[in-house]
N, C-alpha and C positions, 0 to 999 in steps of 0.2 A: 218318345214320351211313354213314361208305365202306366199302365190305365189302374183302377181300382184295386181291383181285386189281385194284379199282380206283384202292386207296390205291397200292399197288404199282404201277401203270402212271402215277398222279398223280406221284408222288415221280418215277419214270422220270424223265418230263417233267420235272418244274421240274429237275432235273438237269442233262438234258440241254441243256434252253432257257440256264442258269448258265451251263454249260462249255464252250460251242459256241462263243461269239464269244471266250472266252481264245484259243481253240488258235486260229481264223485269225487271230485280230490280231498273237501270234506268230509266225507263219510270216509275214503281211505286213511289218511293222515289223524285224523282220531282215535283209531285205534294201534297207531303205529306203537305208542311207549306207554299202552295199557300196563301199569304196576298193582298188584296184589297186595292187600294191606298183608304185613307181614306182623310174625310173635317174635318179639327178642328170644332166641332162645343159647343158654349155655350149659354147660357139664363138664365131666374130670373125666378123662379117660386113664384105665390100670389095667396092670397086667404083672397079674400073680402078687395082686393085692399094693402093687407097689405105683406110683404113680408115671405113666408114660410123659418125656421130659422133652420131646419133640414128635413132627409130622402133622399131617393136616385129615380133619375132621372133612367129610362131604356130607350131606342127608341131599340123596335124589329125591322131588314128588314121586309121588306114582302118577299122578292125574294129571297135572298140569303147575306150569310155572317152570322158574328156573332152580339151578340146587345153590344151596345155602353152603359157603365154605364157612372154614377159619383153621387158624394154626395152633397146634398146642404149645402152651406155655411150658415153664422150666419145671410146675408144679402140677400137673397134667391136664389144667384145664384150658377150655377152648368155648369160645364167643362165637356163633355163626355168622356170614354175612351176607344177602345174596344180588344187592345190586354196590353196597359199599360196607367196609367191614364194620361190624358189629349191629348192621338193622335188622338180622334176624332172616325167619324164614317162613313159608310159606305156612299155612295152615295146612293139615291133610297127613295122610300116610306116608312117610319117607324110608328108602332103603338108606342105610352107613355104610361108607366105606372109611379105612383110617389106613394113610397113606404114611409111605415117607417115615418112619416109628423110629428106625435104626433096630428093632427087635432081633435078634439073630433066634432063629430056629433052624429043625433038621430041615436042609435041599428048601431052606425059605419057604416055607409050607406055608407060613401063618403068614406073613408078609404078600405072598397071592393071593391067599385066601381073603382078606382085608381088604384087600382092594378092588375086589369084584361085591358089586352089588345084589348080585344071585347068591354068592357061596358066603359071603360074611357072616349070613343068620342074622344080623344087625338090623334092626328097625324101630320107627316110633314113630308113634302118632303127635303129631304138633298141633295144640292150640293153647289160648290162653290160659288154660289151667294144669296145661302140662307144656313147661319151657324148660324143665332142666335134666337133663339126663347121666345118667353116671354110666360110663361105657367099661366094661370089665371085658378085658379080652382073654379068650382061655386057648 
């Protein structure tokens, strides 16, 4: 038979053994599919004045988040997406990269270059009062 204070400190236990993995798997699982309100954002990408009629648009954050795709249309514009297409994209400083173009230049110079987030020169700040961008590639 358990005397007092042992039944007491049993029960404590299984208690607390029950109720311990609720409360951290609520606090994990909470933040598991944390989403960033996002800015619809779209723009024309060109090159040499002329509109680019395929390939895909990226803007990486710098800070945080995921990056915002989309594809360019026949007319050179392009709609971002970053969890389904066309919801847009993070607020905050974003590098571009513009993939995939069909552009032919010498030894594909401008087609690597485009596609690296460092060497594009490509960037914009996104929030609601800046969502559309016109991307001119030289």
């Amino acid at each position: 038979m358990l005397t007092a204070p042992r039944a007491l400190s049993t029960t404590a236990l299984f208690v607390l053994l029950t109720l311990a993995p609720l409360g951290c798997h609520s606090r994990v699982s909470s933040g598991a599919d944390v989403r960033t309100e996002l800015v619809p954002v779209k723009g024309k990408v060109t090159y040499k004045g002329q509109p680019v009629s395929k390939g895909t648009v990226t803007f990486e954050p710098d800070d945080y988040g995921r990056p915002a795709t989309g594809p360019i249309q026949s007319d050179g514009t392009f709609t971002l997406g970053t969890y389904k297409p066309g919801d847009g994209a993070v607020p905050g400083h974003h590098r571009i990269t513009i993939t995939e173009t069909g552009i032919k230049s010498p030894r594909d110079a401008l087609a690597t270059k485009l596609a690296s987030p460092a060497a594009s020169g490509l960037s914009a700040d996104v929030d609601a009062e800046h969502s559309e961008f016109p991307l001119e590639i030289h």
